[in-house]
CHARMM internal coordinates of N, CA and C (Angstrom, degrees):
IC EDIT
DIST 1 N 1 CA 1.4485
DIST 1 CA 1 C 1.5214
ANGL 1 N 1 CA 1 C 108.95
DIST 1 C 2 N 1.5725
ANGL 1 CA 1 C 2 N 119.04
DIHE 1 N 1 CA 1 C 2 N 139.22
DIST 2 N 2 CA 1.2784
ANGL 1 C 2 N 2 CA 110.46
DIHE 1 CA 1 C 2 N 2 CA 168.28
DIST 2 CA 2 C 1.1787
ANGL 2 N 2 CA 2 C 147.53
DIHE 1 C 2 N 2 CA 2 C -78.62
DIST 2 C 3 N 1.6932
ANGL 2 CA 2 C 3 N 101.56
DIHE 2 N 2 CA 2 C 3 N -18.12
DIST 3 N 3 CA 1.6625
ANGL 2 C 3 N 3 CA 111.91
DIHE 2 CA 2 C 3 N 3 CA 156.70
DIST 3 CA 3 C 2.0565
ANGL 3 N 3 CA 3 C 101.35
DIHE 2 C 3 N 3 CA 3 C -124.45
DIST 3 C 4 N 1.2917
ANGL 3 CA 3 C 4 N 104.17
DIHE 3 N 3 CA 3 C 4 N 156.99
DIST 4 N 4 CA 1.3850
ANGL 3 C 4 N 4 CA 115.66
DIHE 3 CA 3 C 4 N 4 CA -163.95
DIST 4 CA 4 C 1.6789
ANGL 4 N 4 CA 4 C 91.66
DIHE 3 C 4 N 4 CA 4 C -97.56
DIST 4 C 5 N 1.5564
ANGL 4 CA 4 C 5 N 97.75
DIHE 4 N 4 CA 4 C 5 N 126.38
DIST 5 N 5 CA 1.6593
ANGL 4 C 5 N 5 CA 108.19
DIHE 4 CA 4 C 5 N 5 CA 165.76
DIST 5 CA 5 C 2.2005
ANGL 5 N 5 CA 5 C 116.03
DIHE 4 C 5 N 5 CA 5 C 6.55
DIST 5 C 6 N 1.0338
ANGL 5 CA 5 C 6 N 103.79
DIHE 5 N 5 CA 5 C 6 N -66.61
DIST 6 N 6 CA 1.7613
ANGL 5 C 6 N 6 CA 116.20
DIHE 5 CA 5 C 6 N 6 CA -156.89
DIST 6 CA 6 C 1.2029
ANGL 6 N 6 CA 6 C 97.95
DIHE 5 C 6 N 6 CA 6 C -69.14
DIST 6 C 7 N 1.6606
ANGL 6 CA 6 C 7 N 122.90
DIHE 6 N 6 CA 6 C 7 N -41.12
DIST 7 N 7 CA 1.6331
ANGL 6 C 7 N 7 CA 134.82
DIHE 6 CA 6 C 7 N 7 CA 174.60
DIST 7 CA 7 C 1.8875
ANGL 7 N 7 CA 7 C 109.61
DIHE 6 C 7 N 7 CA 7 C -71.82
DIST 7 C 8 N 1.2637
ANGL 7 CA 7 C 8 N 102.72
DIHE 7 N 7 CA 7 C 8 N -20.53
DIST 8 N 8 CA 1.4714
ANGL 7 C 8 N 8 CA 98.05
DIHE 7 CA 7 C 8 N 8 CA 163.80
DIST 8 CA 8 C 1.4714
ANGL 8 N 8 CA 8 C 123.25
DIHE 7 C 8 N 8 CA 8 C -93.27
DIST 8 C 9 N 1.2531
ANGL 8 CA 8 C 9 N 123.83
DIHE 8 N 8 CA 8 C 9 N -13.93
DIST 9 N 9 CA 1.3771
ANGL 8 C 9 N 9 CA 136.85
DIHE 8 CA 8 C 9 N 9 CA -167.07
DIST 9 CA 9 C 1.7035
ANGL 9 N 9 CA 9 C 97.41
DIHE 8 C 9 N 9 CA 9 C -85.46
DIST 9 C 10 N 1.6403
ANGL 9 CA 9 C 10 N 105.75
DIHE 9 N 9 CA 9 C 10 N -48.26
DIST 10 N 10 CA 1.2866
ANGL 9 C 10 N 10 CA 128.22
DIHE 9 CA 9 C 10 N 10 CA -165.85
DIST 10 CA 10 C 2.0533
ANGL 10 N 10 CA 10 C 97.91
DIHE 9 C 10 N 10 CA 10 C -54.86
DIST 10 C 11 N 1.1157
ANGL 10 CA 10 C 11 N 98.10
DIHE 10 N 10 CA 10 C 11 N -73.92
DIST 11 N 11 CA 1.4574
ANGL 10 C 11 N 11 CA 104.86
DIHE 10 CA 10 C 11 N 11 CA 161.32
DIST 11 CA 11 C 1.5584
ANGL 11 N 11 CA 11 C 134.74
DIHE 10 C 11 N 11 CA 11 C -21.16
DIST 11 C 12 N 1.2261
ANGL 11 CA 11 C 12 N 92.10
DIHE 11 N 11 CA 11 C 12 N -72.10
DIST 12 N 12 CA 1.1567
ANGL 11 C 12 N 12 CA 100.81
DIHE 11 CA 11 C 12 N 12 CA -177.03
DIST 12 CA 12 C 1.6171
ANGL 12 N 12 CA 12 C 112.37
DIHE 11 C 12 N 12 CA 12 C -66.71
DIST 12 C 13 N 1.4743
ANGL 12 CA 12 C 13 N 125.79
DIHE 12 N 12 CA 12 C 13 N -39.38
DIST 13 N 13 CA 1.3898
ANGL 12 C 13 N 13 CA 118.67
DIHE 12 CA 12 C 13 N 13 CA 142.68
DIST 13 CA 13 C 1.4027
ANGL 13 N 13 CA 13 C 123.80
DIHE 12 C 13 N 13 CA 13 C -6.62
DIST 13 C 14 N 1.2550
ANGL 13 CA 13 C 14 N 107.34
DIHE 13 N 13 CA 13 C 14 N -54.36
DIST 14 N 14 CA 1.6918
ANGL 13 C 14 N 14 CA 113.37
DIHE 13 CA 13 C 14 N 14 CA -148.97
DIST 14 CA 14 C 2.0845
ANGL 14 N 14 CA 14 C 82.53
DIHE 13 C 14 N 14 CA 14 C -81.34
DIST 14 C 15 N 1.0771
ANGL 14 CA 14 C 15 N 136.07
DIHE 14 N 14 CA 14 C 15 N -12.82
DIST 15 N 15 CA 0.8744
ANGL 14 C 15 N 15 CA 105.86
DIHE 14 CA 14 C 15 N 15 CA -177.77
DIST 15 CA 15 C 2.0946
ANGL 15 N 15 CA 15 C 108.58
DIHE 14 C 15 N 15 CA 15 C -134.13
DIST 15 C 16 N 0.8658
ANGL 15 CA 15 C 16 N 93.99
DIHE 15 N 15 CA 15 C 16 N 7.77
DIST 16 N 16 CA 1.7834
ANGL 15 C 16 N 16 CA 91.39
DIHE 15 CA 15 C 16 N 16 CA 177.41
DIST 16 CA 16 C 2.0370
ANGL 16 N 16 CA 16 C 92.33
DIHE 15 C 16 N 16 CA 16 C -143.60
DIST 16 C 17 N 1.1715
ANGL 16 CA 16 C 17 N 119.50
DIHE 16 N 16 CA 16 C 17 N 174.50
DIST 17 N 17 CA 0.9851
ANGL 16 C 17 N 17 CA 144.33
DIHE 16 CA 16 C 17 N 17 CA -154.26
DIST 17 CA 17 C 1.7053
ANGL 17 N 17 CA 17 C 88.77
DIHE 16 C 17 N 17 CA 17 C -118.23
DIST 17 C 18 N 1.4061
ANGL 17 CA 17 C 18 N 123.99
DIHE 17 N 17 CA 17 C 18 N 93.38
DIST 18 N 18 CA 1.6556
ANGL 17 C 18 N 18 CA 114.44
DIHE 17 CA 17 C 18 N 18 CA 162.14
DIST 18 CA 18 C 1.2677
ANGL 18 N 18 CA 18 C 136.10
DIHE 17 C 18 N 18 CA 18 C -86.09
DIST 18 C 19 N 1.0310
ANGL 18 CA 18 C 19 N 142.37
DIHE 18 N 18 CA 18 C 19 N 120.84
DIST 19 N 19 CA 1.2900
ANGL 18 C 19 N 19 CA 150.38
DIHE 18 CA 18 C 19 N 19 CA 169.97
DIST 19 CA 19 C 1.2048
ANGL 19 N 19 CA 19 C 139.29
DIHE 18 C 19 N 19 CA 19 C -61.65
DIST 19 C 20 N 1.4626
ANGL 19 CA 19 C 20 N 156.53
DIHE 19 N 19 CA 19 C 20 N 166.55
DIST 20 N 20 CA 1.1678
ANGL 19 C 20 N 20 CA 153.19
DIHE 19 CA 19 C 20 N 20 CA 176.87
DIST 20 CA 20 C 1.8429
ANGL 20 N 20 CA 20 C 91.58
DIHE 19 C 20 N 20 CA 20 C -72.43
DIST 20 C 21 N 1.5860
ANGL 20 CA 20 C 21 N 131.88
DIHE 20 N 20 CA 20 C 21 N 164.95
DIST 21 N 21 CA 1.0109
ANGL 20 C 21 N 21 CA 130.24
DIHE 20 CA 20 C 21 N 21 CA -168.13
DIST 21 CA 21 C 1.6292
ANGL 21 N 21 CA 21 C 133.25
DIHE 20 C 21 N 21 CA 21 C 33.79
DIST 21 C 22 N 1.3800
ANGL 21 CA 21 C 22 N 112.08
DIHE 21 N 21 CA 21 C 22 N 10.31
DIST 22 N 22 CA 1.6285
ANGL 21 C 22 N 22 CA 115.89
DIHE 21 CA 21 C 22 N 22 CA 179.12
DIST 22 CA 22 C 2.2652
ANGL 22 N 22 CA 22 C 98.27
DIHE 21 C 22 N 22 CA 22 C -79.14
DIST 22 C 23 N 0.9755
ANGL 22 CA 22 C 23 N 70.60
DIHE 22 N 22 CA 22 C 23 N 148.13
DIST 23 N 23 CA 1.7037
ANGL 22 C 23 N 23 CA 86.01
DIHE 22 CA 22 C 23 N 23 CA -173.25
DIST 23 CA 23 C 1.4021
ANGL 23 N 23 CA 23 C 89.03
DIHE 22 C 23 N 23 CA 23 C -114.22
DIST 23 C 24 N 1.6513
ANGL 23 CA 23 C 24 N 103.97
DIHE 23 N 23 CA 23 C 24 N 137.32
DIST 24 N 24 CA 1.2402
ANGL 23 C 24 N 24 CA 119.93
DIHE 23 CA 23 C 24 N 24 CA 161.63
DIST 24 CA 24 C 1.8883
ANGL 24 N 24 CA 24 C 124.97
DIHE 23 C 24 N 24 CA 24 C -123.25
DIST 24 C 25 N 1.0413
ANGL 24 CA 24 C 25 N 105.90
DIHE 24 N 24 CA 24 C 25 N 120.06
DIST 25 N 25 CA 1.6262
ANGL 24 C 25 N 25 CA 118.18
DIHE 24 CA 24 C 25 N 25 CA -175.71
DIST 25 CA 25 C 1.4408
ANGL 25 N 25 CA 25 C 120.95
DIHE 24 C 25 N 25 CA 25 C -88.01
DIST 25 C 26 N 1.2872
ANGL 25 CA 25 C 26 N 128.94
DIHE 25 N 25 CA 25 C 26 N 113.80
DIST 26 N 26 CA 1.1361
ANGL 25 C 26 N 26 CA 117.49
DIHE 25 CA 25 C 26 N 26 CA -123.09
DIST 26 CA 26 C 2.1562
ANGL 26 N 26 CA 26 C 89.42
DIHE 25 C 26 N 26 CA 26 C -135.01
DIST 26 C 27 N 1.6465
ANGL 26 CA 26 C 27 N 80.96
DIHE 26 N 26 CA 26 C 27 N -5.01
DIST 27 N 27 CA 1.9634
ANGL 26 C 27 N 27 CA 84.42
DIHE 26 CA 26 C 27 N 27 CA -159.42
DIST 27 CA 27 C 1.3344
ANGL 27 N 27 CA 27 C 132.91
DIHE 26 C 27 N 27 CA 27 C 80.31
DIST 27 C 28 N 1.2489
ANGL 27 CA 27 C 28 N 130.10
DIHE 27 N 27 CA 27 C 28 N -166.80
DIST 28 N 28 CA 1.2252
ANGL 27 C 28 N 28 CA 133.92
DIHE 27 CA 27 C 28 N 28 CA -160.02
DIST 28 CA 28 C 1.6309
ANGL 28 N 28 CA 28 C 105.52
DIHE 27 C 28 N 28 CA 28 C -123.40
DIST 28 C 29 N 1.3232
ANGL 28 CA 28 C 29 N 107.33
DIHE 28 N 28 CA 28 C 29 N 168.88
DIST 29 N 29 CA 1.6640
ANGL 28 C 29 N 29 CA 120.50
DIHE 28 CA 28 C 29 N 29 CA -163.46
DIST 29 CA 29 C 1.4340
ANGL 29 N 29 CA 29 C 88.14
DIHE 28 C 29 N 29 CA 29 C -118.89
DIST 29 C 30 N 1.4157
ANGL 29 CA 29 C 30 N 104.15
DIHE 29 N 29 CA 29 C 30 N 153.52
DIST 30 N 30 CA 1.8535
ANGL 29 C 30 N 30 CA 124.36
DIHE 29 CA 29 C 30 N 30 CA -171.28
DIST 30 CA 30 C 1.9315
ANGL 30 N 30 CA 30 C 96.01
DIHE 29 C 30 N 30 CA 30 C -39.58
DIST 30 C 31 N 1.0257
ANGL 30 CA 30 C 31 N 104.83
DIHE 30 N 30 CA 30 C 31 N -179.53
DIST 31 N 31 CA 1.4373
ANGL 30 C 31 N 31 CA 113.55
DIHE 30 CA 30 C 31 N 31 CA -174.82
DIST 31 CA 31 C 1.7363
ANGL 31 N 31 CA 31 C 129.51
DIHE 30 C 31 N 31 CA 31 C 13.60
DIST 31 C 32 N 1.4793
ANGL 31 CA 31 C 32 N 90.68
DIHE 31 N 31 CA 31 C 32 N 46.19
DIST 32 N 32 CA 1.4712
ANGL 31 C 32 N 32 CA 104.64
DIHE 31 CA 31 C 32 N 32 CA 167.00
DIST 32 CA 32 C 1.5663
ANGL 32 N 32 CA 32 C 109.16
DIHE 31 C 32 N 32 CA 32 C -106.67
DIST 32 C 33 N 1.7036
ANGL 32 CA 32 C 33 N 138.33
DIHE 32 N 32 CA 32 C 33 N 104.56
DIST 33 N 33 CA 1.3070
ANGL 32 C 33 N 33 CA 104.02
DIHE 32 CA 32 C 33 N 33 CA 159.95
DIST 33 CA 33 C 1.3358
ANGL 33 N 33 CA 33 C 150.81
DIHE 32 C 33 N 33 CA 33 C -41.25
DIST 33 C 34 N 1.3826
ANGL 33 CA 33 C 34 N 122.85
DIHE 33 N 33 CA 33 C 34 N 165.90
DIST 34 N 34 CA 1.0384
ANGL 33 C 34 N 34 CA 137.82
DIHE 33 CA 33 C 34 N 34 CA -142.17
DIST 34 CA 34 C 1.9359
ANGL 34 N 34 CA 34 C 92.62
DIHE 33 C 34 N 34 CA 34 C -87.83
DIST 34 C 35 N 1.3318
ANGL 34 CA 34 C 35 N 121.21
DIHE 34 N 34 CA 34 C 35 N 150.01
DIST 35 N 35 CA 1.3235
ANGL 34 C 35 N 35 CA 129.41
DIHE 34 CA 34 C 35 N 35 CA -179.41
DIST 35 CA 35 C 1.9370
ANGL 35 N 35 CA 35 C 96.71
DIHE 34 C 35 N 35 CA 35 C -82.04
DIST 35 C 36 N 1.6454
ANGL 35 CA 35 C 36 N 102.95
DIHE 35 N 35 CA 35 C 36 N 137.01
DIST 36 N 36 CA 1.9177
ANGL 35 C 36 N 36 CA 102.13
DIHE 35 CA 35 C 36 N 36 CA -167.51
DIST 36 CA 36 C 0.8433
ANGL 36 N 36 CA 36 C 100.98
DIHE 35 C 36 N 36 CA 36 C -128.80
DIST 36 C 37 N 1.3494
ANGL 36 CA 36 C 37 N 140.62
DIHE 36 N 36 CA 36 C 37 N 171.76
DIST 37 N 37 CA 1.9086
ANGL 36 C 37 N 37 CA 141.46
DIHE 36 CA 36 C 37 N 37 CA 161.44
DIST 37 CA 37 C 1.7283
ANGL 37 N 37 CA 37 C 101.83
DIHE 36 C 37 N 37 CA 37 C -38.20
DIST 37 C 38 N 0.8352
ANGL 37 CA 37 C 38 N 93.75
DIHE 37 N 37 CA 37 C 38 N 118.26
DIST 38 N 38 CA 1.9097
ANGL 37 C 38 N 38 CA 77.68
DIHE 37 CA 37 C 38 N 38 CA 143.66
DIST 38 CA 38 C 1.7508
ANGL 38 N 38 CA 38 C 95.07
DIHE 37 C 38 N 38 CA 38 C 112.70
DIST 38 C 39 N 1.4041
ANGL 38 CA 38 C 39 N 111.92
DIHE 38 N 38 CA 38 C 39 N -43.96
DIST 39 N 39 CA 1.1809
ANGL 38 C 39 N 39 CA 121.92
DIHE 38 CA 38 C 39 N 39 CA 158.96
DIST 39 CA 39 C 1.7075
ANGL 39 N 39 CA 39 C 139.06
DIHE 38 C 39 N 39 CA 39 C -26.31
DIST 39 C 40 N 1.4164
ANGL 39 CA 39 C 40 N 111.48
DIHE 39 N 39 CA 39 C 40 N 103.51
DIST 40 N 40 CA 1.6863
ANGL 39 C 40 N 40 CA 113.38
DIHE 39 CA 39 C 40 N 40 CA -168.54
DIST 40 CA 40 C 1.4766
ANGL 40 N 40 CA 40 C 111.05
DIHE 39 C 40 N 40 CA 40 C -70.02
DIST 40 C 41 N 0.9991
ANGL 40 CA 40 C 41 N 126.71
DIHE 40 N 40 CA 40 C 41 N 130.02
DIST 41 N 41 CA 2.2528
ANGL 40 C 41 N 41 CA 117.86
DIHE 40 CA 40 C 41 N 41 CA 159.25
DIST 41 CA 41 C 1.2095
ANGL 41 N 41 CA 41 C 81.94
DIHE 40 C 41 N 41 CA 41 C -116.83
DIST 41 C 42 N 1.5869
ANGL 41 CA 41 C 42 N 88.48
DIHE 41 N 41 CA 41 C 42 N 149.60
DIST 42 N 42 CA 1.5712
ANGL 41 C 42 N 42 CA 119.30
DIHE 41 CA 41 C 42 N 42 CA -173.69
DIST 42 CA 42 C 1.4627
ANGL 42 N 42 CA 42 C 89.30
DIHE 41 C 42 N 42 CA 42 C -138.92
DIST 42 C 43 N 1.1631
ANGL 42 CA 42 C 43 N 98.14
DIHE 42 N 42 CA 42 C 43 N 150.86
DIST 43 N 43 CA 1.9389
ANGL 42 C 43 N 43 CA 118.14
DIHE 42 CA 42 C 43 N 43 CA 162.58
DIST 43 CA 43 C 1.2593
ANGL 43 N 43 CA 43 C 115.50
DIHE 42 C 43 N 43 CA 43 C -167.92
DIST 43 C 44 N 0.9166
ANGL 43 CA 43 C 44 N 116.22
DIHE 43 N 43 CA 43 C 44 N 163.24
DIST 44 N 44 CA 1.7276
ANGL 43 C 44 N 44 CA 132.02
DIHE 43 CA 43 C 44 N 44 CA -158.02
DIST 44 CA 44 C 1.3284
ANGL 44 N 44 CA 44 C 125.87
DIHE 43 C 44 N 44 CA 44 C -162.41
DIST 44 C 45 N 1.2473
ANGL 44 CA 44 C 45 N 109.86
DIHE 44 N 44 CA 44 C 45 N 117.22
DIST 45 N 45 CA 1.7263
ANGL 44 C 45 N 45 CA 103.35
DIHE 44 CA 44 C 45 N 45 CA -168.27
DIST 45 CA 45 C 1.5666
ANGL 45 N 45 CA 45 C 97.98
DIHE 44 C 45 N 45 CA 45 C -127.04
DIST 45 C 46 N 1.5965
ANGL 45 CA 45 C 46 N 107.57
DIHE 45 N 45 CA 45 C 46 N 132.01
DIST 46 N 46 CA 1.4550
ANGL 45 C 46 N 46 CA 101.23
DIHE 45 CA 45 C 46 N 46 CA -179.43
DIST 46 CA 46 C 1.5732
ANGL 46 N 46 CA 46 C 125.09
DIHE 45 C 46 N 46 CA 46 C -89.78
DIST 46 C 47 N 1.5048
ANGL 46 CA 46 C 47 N 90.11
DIHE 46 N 46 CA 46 C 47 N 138.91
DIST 47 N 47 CA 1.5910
ANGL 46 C 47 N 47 CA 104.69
DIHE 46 CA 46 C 47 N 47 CA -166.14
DIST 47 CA 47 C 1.3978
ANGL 47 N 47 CA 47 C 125.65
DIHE 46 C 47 N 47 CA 47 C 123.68
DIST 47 C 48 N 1.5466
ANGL 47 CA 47 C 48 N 102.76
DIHE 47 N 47 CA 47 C 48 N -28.51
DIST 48 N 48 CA 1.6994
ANGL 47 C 48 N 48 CA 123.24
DIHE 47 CA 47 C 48 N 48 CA -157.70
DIST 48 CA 48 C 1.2253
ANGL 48 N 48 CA 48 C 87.98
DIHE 47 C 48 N 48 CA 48 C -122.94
DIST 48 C 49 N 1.8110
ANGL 48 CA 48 C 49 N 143.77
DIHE 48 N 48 CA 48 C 49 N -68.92
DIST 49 N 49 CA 1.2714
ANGL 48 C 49 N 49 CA 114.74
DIHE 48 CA 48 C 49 N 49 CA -179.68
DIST 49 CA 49 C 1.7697
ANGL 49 N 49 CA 49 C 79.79
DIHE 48 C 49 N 49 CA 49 C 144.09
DIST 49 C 50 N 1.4518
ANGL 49 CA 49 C 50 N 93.31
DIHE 49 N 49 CA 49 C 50 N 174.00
DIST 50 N 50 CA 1.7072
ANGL 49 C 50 N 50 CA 110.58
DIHE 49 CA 49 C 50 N 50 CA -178.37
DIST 50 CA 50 C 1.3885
ANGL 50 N 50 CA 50 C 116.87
DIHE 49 C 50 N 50 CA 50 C -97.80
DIST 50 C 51 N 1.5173
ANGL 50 CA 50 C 51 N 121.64
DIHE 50 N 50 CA 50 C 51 N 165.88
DIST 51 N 51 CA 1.9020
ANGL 50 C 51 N 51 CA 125.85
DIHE 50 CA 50 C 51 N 51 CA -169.60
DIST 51 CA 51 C 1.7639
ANGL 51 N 51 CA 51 C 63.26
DIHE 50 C 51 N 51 CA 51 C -154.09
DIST 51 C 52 N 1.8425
ANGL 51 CA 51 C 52 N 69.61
DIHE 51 N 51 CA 51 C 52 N 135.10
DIST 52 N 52 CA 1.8119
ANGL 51 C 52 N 52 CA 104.68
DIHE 51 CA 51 C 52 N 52 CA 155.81
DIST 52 CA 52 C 1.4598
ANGL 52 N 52 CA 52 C 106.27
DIHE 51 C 52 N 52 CA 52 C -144.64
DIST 52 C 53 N 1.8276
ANGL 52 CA 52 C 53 N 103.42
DIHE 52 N 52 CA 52 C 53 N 137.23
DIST 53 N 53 CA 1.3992
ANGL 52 C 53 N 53 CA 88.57
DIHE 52 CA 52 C 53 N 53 CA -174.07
DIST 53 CA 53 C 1.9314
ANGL 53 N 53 CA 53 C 96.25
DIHE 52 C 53 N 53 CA 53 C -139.07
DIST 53 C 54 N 1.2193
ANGL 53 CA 53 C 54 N 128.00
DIHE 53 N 53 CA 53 C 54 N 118.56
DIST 54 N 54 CA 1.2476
ANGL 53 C 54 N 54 CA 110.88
DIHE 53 CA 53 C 54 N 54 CA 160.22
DIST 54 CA 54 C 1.0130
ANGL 54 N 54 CA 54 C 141.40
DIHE 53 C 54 N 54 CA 54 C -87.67
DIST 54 C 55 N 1.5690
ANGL 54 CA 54 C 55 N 118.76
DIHE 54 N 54 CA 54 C 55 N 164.36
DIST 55 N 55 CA 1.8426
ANGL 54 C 55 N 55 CA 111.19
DIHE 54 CA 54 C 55 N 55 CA -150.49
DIST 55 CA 55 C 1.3275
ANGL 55 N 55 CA 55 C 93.21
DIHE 54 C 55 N 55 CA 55 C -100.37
DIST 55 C 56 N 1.4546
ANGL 55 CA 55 C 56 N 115.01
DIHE 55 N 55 CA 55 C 56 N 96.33
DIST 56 N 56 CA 1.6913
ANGL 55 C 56 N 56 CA 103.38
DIHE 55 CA 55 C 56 N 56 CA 157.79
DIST 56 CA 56 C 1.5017
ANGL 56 N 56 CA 56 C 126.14
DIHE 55 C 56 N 56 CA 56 C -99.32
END
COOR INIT
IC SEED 1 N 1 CA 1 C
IC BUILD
């Protein structure tokens, strides 16, 4: 990654108001493929429950 978690939080501070539970998406690091049709994301946060979303 090119900036580390705390330097992205820090940032992004400076321009929106963050909250306890705000999720931040930040993208992918060099040699990750590319997101395609058809493609599942999953995430899961414990306590709150799971999101599945496919890429059409």
């Amino acid at each position: 990654m090119i900036w580390k978690v705390p330097e992205q939080i820090s940032y992004l501070s400076e321009y929106y108001e963050l909250a306890p539970g705000d999720v931040i998406l930040s993208g992918t690091p060099s040699g990750v493929a590319a997101i395609e049709k058809g493609d599942v994301m999953e995430v899961e946060v414990e306590g709150l429950g799971q999101l599945s979303v496919v890429v059409v």
